[in-house]
C-alpha positions as CSV (number, residue, x, y, z in Angstrom):
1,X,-33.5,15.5,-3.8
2,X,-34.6,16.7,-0.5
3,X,-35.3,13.8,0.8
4,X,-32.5,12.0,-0.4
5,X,-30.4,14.6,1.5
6,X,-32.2,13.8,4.6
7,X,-31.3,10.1,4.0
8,X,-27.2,11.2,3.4
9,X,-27.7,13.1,6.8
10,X,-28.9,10.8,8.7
11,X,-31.0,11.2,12.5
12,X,-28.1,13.8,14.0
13,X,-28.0,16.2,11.1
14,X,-31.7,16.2,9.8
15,X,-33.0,18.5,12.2
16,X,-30.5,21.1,11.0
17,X,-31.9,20.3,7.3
18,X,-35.9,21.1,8.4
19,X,-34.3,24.3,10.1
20,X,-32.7,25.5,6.8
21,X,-36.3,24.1,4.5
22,X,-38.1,26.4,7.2
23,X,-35.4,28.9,7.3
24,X,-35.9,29.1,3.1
25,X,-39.7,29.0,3.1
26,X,-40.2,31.9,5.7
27,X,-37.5,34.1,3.4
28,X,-39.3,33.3,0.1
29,X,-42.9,33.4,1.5
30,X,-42.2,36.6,3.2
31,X,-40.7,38.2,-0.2
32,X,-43.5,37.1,-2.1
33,X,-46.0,38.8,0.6
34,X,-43.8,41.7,0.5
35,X,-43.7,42.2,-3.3
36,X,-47.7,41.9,-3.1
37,X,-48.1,44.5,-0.6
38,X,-47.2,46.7,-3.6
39,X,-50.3,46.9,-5.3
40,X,-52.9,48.0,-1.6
41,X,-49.4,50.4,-1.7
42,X,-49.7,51.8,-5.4
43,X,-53.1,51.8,-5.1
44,X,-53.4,53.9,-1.7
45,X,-50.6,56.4,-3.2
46,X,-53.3,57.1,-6.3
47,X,-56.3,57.3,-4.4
48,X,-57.2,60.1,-2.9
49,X,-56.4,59.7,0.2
50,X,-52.9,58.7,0.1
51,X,-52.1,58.8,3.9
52,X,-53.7,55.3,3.9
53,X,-50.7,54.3,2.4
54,X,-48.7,54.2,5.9
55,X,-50.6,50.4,6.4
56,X,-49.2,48.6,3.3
57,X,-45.8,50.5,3.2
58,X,-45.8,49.0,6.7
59,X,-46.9,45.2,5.9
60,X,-44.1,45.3,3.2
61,X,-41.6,46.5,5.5
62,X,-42.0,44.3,8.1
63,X,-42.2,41.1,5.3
64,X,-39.0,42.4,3.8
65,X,-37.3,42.7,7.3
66,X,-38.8,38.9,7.6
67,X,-37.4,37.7,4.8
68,X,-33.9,39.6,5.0
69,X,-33.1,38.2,8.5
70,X,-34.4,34.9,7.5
71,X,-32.2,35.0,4.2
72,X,-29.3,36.2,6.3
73,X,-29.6,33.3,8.6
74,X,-30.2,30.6,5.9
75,X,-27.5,31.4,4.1
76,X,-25.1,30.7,6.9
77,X,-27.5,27.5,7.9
78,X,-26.7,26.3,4.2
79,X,-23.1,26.5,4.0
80,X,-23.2,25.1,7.8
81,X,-25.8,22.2,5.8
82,X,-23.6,21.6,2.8
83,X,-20.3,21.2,4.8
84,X,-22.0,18.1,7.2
85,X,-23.4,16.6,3.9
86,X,-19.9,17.0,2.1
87,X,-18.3,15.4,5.7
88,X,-21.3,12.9,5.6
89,X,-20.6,11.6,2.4
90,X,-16.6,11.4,2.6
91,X,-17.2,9.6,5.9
92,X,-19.3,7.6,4.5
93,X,-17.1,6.7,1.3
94,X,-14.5,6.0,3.4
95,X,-16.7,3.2,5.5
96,X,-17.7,1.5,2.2
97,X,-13.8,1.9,0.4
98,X,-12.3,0.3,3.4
99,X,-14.3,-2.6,3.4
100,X,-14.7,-3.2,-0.5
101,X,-12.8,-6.1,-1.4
102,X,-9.6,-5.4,-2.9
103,X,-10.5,-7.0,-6.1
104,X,-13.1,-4.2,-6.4
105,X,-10.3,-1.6,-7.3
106,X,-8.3,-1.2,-10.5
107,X,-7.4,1.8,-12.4
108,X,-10.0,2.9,-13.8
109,X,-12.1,2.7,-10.5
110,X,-9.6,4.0,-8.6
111,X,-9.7,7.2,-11.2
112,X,-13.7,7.1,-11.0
113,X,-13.4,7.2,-7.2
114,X,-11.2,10.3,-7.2
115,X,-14.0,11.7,-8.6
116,X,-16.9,10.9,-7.0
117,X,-15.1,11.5,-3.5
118,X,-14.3,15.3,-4.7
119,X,-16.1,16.4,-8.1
120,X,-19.5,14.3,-7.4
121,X,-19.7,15.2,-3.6
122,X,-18.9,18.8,-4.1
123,X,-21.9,19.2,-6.5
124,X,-24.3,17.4,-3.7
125,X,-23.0,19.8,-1.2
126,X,-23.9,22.7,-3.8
127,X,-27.5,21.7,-3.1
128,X,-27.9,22.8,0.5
129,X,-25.4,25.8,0.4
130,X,-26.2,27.1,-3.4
131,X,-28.6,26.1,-5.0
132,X,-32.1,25.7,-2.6
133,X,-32.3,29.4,-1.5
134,X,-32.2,30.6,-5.3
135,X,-34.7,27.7,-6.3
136,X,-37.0,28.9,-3.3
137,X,-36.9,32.4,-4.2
138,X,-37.9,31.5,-8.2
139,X,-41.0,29.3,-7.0
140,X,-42.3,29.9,-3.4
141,X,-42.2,33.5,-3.7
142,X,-44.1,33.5,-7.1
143,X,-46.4,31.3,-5.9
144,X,-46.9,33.6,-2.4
145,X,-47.3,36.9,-4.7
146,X,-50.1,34.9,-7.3
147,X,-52.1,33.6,-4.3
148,X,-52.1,37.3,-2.8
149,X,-53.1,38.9,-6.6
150,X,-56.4,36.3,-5.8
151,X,-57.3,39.1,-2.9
152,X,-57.1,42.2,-5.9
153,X,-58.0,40.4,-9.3
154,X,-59.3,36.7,-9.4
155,X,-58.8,36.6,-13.1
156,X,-55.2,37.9,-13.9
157,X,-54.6,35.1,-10.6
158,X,-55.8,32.8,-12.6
159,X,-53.8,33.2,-16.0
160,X,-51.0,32.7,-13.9
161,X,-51.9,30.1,-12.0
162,X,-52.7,28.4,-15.0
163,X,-49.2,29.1,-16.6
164,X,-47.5,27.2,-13.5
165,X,-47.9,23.7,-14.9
166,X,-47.2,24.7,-18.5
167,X,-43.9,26.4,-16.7
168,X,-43.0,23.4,-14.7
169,X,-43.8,20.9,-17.9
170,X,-41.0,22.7,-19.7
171,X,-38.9,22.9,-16.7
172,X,-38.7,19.0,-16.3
173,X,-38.5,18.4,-20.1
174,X,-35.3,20.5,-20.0
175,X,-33.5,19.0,-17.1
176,X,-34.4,15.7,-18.3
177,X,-32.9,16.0,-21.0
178,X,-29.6,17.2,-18.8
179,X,-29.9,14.7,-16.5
180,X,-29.9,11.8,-19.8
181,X,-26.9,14.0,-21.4
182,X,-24.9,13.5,-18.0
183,X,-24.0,10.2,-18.1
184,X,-22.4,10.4,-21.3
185,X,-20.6,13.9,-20.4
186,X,-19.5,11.8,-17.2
187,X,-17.4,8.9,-19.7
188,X,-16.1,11.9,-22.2
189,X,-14.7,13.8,-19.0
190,X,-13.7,10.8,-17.1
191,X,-11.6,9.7,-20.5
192,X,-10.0,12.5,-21.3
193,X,-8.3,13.1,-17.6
194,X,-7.5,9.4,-18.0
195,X,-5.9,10.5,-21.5
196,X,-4.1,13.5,-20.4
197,X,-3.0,11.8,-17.0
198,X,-1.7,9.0,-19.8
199,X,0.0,11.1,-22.3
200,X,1.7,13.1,-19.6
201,X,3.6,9.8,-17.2
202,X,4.1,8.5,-20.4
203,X,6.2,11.3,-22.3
204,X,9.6,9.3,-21.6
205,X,8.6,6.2,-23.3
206,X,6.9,8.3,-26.6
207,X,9.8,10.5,-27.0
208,X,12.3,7.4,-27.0
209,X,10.0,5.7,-29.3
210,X,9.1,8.6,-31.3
211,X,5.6,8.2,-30.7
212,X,5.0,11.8,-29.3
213,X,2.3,12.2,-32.5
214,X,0.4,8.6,-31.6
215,X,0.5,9.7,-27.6
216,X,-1.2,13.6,-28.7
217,X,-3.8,11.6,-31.6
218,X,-5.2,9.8,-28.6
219,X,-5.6,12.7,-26.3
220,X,-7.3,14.9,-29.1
221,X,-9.6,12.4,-29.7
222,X,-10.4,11.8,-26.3
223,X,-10.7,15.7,-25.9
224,X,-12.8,16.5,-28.7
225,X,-15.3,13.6,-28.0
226,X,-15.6,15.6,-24.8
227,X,-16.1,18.5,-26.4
228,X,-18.5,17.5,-29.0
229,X,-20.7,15.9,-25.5
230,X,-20.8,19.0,-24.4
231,X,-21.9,21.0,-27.6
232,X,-24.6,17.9,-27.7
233,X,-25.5,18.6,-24.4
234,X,-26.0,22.2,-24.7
235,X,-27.7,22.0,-28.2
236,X,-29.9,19.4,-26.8
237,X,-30.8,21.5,-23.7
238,X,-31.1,24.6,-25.3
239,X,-34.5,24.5,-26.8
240,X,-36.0,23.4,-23.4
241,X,-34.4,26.2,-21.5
242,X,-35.0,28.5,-24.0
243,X,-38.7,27.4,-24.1
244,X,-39.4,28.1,-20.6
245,X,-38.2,31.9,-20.7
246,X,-40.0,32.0,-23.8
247,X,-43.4,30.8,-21.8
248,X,-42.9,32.8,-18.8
249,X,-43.2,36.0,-21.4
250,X,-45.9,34.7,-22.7
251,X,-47.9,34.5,-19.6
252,X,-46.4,37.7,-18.9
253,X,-47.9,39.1,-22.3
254,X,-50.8,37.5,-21.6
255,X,-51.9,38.9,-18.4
256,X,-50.7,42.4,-19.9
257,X,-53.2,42.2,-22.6
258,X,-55.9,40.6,-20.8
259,X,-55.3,43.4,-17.7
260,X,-55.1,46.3,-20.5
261,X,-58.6,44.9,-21.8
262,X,-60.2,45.1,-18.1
263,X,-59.0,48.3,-17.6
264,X,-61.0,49.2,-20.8
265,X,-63.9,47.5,-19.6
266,X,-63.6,49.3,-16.0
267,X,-63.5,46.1,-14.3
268,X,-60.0,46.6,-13.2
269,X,-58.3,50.5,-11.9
270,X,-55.5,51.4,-13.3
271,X,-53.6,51.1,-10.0
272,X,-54.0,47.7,-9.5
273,X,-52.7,47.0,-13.3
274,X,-49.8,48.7,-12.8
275,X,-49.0,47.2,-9.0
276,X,-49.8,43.6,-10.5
277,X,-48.0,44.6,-13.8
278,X,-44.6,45.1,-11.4
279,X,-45.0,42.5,-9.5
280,X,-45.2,40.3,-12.0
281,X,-42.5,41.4,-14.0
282,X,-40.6,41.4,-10.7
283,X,-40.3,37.9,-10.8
284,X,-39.7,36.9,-14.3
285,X,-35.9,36.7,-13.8
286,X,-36.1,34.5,-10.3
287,X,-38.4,32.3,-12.1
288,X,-36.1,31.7,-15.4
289,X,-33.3,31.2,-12.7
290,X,-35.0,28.6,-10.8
291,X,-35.7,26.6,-14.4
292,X,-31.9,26.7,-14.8
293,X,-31.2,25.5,-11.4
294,X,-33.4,23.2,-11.8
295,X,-31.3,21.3,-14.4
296,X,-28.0,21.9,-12.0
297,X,-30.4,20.3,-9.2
298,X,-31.0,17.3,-11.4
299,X,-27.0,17.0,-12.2
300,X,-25.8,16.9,-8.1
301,X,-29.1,13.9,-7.7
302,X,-27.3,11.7,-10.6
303,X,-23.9,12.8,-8.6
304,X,-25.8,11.3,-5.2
305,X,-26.4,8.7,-7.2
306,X,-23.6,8.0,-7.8
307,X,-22.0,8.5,-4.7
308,X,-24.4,6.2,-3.0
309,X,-23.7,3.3,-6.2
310,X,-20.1,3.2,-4.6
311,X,-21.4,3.1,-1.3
312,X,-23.9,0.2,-2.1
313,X,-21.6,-1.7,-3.6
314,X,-21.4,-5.0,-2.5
315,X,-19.0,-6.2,0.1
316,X,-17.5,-9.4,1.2
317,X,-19.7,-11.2,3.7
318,X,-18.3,-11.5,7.2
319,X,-18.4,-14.2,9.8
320,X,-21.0,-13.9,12.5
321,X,-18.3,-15.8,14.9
322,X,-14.8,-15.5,13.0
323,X,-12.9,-18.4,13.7
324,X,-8.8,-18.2,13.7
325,X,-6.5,-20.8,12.4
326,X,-4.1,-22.8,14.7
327,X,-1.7,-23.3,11.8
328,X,-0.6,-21.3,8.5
329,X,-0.8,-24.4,5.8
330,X,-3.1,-23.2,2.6
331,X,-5.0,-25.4,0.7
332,X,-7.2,-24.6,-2.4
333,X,-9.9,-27.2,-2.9
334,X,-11.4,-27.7,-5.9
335,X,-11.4,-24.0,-6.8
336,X,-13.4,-22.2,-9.3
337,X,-13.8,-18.8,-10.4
338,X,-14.6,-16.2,-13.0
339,X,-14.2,-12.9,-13.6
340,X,-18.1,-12.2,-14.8
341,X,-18.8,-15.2,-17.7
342,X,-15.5,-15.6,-17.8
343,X,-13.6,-18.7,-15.7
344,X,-10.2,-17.9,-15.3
345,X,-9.6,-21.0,-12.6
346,X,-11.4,-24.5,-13.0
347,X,-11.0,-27.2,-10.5
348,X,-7.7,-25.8,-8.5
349,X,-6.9,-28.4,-5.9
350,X,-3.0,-27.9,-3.9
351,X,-1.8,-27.4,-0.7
352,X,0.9,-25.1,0.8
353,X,2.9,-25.9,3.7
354,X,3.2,-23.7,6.5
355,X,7.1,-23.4,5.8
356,X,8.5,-23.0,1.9
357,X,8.1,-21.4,-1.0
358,X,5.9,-22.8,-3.2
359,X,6.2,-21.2,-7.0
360,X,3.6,-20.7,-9.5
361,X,4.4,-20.7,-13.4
362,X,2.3,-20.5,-16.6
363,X,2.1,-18.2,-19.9
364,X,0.4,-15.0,-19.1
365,X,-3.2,-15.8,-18.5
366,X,-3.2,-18.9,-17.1
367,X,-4.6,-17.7,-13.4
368,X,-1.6,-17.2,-11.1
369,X,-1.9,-13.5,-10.3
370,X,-5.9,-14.9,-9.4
371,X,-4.5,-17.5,-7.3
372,X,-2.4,-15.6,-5.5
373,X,-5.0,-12.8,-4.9
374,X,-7.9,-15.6,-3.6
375,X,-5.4,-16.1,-1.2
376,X,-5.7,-12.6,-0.2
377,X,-9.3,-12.8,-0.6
378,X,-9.7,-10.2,-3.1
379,X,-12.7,-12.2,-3.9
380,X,-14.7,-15.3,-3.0
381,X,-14.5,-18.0,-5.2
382,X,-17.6,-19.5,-7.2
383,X,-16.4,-23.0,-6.6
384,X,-14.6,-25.0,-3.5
385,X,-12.7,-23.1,-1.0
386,X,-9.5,-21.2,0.4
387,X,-8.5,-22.3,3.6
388,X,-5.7,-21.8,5.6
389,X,-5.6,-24.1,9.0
390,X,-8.0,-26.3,7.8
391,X,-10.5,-23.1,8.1
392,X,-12.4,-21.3,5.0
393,X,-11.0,-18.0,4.5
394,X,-14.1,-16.5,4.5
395,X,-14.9,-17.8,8.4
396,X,-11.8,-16.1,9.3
397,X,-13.1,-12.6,8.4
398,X,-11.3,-9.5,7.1
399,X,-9.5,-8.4,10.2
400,X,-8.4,-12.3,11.4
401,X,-6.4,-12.9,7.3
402,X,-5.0,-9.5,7.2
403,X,-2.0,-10.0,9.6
404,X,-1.9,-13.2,8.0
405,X,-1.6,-12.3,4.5
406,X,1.0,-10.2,3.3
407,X,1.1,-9.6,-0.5
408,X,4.1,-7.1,-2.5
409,X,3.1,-6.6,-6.2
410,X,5.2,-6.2,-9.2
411,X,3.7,-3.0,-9.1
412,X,4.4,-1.1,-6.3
413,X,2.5,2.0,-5.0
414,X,4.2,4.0,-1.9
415,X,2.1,6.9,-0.2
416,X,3.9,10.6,-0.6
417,X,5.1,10.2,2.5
418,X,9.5,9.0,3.9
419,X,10.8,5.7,3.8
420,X,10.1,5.1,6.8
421,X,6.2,5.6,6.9
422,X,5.6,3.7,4.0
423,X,7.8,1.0,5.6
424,X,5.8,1.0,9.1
425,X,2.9,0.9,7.1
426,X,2.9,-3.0,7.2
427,X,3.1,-2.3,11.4
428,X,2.3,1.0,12.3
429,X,4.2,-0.1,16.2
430,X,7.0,-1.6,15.2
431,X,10.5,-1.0,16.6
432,X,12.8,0.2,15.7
433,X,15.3,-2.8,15.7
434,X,12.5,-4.6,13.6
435,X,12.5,-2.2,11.3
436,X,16.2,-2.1,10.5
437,X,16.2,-5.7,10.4
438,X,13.9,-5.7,7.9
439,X,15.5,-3.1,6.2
440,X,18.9,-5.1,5.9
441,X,17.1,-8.4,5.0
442,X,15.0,-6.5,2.1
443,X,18.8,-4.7,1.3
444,X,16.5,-1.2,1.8
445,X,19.4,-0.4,4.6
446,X,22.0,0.6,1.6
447,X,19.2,2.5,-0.2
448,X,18.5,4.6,2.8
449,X,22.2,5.1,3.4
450,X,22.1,6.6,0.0
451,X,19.0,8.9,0.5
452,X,19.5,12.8,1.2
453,X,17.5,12.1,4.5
454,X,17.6,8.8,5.2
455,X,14.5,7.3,6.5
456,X,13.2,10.9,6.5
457,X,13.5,11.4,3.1
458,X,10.1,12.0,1.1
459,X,9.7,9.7,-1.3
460,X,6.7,11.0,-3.6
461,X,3.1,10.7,-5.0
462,X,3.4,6.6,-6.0
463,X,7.0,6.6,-5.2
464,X,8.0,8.3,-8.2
465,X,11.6,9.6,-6.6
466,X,12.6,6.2,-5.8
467,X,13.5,3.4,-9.3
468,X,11.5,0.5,-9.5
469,X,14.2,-1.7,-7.8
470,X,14.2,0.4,-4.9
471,X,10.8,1.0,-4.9
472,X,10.9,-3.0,-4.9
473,X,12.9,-2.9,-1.8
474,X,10.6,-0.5,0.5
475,X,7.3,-3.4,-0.5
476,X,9.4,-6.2,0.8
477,X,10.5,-4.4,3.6
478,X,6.7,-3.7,4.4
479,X,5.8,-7.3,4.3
480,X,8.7,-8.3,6.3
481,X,7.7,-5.6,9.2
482,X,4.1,-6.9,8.8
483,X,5.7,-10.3,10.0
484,X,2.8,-12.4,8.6
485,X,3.0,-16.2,8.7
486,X,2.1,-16.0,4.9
487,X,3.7,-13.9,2.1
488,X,2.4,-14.0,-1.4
489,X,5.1,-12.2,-4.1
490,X,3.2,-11.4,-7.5
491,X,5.6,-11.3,-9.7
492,X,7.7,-9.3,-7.8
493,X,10.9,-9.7,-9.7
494,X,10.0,-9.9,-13.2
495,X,11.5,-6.4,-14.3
496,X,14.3,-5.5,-11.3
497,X,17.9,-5.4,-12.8
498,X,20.5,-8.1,-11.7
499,X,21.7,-6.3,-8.8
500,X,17.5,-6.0,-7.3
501,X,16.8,-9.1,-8.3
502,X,19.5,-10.7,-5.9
503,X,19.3,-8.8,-2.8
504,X,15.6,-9.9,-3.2
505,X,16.0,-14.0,-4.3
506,X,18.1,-13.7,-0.6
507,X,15.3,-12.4,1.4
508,X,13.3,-14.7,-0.2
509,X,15.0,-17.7,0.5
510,X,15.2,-16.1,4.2
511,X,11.8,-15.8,4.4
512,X,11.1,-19.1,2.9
513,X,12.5,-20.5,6.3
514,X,9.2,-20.2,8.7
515,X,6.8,-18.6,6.3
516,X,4.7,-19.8,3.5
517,X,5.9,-18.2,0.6
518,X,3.7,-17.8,-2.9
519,X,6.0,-16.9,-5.4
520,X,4.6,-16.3,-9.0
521,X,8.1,-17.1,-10.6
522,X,10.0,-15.6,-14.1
523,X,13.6,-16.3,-13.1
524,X,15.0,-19.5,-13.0
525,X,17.0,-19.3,-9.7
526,X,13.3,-18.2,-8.0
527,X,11.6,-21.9,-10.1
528,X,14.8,-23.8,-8.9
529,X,14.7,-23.6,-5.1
530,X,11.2,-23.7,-4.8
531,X,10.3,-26.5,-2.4
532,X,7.1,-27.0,-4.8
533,X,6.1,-26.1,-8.6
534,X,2.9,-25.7,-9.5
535,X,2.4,-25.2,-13.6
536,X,-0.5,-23.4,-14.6
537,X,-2.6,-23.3,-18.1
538,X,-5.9,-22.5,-19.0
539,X,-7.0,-21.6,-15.3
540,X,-5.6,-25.4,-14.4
541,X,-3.1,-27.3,-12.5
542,X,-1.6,-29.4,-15.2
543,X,1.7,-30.0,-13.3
544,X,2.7,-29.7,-9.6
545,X,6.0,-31.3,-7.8
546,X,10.2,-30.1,-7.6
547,X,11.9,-28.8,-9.9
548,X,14.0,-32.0,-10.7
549,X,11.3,-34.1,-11.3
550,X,9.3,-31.7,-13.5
551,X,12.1,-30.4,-15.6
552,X,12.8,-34.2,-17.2
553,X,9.3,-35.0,-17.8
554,X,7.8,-33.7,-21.5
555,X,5.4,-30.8,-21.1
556,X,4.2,-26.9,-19.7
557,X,7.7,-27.3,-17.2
558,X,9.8,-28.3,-19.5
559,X,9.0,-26.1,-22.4
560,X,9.2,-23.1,-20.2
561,X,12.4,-24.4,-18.5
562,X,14.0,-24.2,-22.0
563,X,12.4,-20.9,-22.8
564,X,13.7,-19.2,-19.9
565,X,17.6,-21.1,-20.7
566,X,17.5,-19.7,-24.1
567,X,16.5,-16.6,-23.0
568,X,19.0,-16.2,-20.2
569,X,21.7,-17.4,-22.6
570,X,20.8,-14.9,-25.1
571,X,23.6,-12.5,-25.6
572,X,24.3,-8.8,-28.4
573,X,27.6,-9.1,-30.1
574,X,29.4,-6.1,-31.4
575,X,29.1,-6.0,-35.3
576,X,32.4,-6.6,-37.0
């Protein structure tokens, strides 16, 4: 674990790691030598001269002034230790997140992120602040204190020393078996805030449904698997931390008898037995400690672990020499790819002009949200290529697509912060005229005009004090301040209201103008000015062209042209 630290900390913070290692080593060595000096001490005070007493009273003085100054200083050292590892870490999660490619997140990541950038990182910083000085003190300064009873009684020395590797056996056994226990705990615990997170956004929709009972069976089951983890994990730990207080008595019994059996034999004084008998028993309880730290120890290496599998994970490659586009046109070229072993696009071939709006449409599953997000370069494909301006998206590099690529999702996520913030998101220096114009193009200008505060007004974690069409609104305003040459709407409009869904079918036809617009389309008025279908099933292109020309021709089109007619023309009557 130390040394994994030391790799976290990198060449600027190691040195202050050896300081606190040294800092600990000195405190626990010096307690040890003070705690021995007790038996030249007892055995001065029974002799009969017991003014010789002054010399070991002194050596254990000094040693305990040693090791409380050197406590004193690694305890700040730690805490100064565990806050650059903590800082470390979070720095270095950020690095990794930010260049991750965005396919890497969903929800369930993003949850299992939240914890390893608090829960998992907190118990490595632990380590350095907590947990090292206590684990010091249970082994160095029993090993100090058995290699000093060699100088008074070879033989009760050496019961002990050979009790350290029996101790230390059942030490690993026990946090072996909570290290294999943590993995599971991890899923239980990680479920059941996903559960109770679950059950609590989604009271409106199981009280209207009456499904408050199905919502709470789910959470109790997610919570009592946790809880029966955790009984496993205690019950299953148990014995091996139990066994190792168990053993330390028994060397502690051992040496008793043996040292009570020399004293009969008058090869040991009484003195010394009772000075080694102390000492000993003085650090029975730092020893059982360190045993149980030992298991916490083995916990915050699975959470570094884990921290560093994020970290590790693997990223995009970049361009050595990114190259940039001249002009905006997108073509997919024979494109192929899979989600694992499953291929979700076979053979995608189309091109995308650099002015239009160019629709996708297919039954759920077919591959548009994955074409759309390629685009993006959420991933690589396995198979042909992405290019836009003749160029493969991935010599363009990260920082050359992103202010070419704009994408607003169907679902939107605005940061607790105003309107306007999450709106200059998409260009941190716009003005302020560019901003309102986007504002009144993305009909986000009446919204505001309706807000407590205006542009000031907080909007909340995720948005949640703005509705979905308005939450709509702020997105499209982002990707029109962005101002990229490409915009790519995923299903942006399935669920607004009619009122929504107009203001936004304007700024798309606005923005289908000078910008390549990807549309993944539900309405008909968004299918019907499209410039350019392309139908989608199975992961392939079985249709592309207008509207006009598609709708007459038998097939995926035309069945979902009629679908969506019915559909539209689908009305309640009042019951006579």
């Amino acid at each position: 674990m130390i040394r994994q630290l030391f790799a976290v900390l990198g060449p600027a913070h190691t040195p202050a790691l050896r300081r606190l290692s040294a800092l600990l080593i000195a405190a626990a060595l010096s307690q040890g030598i003070a705690f021995a000096t007790l038996v030249p001490l007892v055995r001065a005070l029974l002799s009969p001269d017991p003014a010789s007493a002054w010399a070991p009273l002194g050596g254990m003085v000094v040693a305990a002034s040693v090791a409380v100054v050197a406590q004193f200083i690694a305890q700040r050292q730690g805490f100064r230790v565990g806050s650059a590892v903590a800082r470390r870490l979070h720095h270095r999660l950020g690095d990794a997140i930010a260049r991750l490619p965005l396919g890497w997140f969903n929800p369930a990541r993003v949850g299992e992120l939240a914890r390893t950038s608090n829960q998992r990182v907190m118990a490595v910083m632990t380590v350095p602040a907590h947990l090292l000085r206590p684990l010091c003190n249970g082994v160095v300064s029993p090993a100090a204190a058995i290699a000093a009873m060699y100088l008074f009684d070879w033989r009760l020395a050496l019961v002990m020393t050979l009790f350290a590797p029996v101790l230390a056996l059942v030490a690993k056994r026990a946090s072996d078996i909570v290290q294999r226990s943590d993995s599971a705990r991890d899923e239980a615990m990680v479920e059941s805030a996903n559960r109770v997170v679950e059950f609590t956004r989604n009271q409106p929709v199981l009280r209207a449904f009456g499904q408050e009972g199905r919502g709470r069976r789910l959470l109790d089951e997610a919570l009592r698997t946790r809880r029966d983890v955790d009984r496993s994990m205690i019950w299953r730990s148990l014995p091996g931390l139990t066994g190792f207080g168990f053993m330390v008595r028994v060397g502690f019994a051992v040496m008793l008898v043996l040292g009570v059996a020399f004293v009969m034999d008058d090869t040991l004084d009484v003195p010394t037995m009772l000075a080694v008998t102390v000492l000993v028993a003085r650090f029975l309880e730092p020893m059982t400690v360190a045993a149980d730290l030992s298991a916490a120890l083995r916990l915050s290496s699975n959470a570094l672990n884990e921290v560093n599998r994020v970290i590790q994970e693997p990223t995009l490659p970049e361009p050595v020499t990114p190259r940039l586009p001249a002009s905006t046109e997108v073509e997919f070229d024979g494109v192929g790819f899979g989600y694992g072993e499953a291929a979700v696009l076979r053979d995608v071939s189309f091109r995308m002009p650099a002015r239009g709006l160019t629709a996708l449409v297919g039954p759920s599953g077919s591959g548009k949200t994955t074409i759309a997000r390629l685009l993006a370069r959420f991933w690589d494909v396995d198979a042909g290529a992405v290019r836009i301006g003749g160029i493969p998206v991935t010599d363009i590099g990260t920082e050359g697509l992103t202010p070419l690529v704009s994408t607003v999702f169907q679902d939107v996520y605005l940061f607790d912060g105003t309107v306007r913030d999450n709106v200059l998101l998409g260009r941190p220096d716009a003005s302020e005229d560019e901003l309102r114009a986007a504002a009144t193009l993305a009909g986000l200008d009446e919204v505001v005009a309706e807000l407590p505060e205006g542009w000031e007004t907080t909007v909340g974690e995720g948005g949640t004090r703005l509705s979905g069409g308005q939450r709509q609104r702020v997105s499209i305003a982002r990707a029109l301040v962005k101002d990229s040459p490409i915009v790519v709407l995923d299903e942006a409009t399935a669920s607004l209201d009619p009122e929504n869904d107009a203001i936004i079918q304007a700024a798309i036809s606005t923005l289908a103008k000078d910008k390549a617009l990807l549309v993944i389309a539900h309405r008909l008025n968004t299918v019907t000015s499209a410039d350019r279908i392309l139908v989608l099933d199975e992961g392939r292109i079985v249709q592309q062209g207008g509207h006009h020309e598609l709708v007459d021709v038998p097939g995926p089109y035309q069945e979902f042209w009629r679908s969506r007619s019915r559909a539209k023309g689908w009305r309640l009557s009042s019951a006579r």
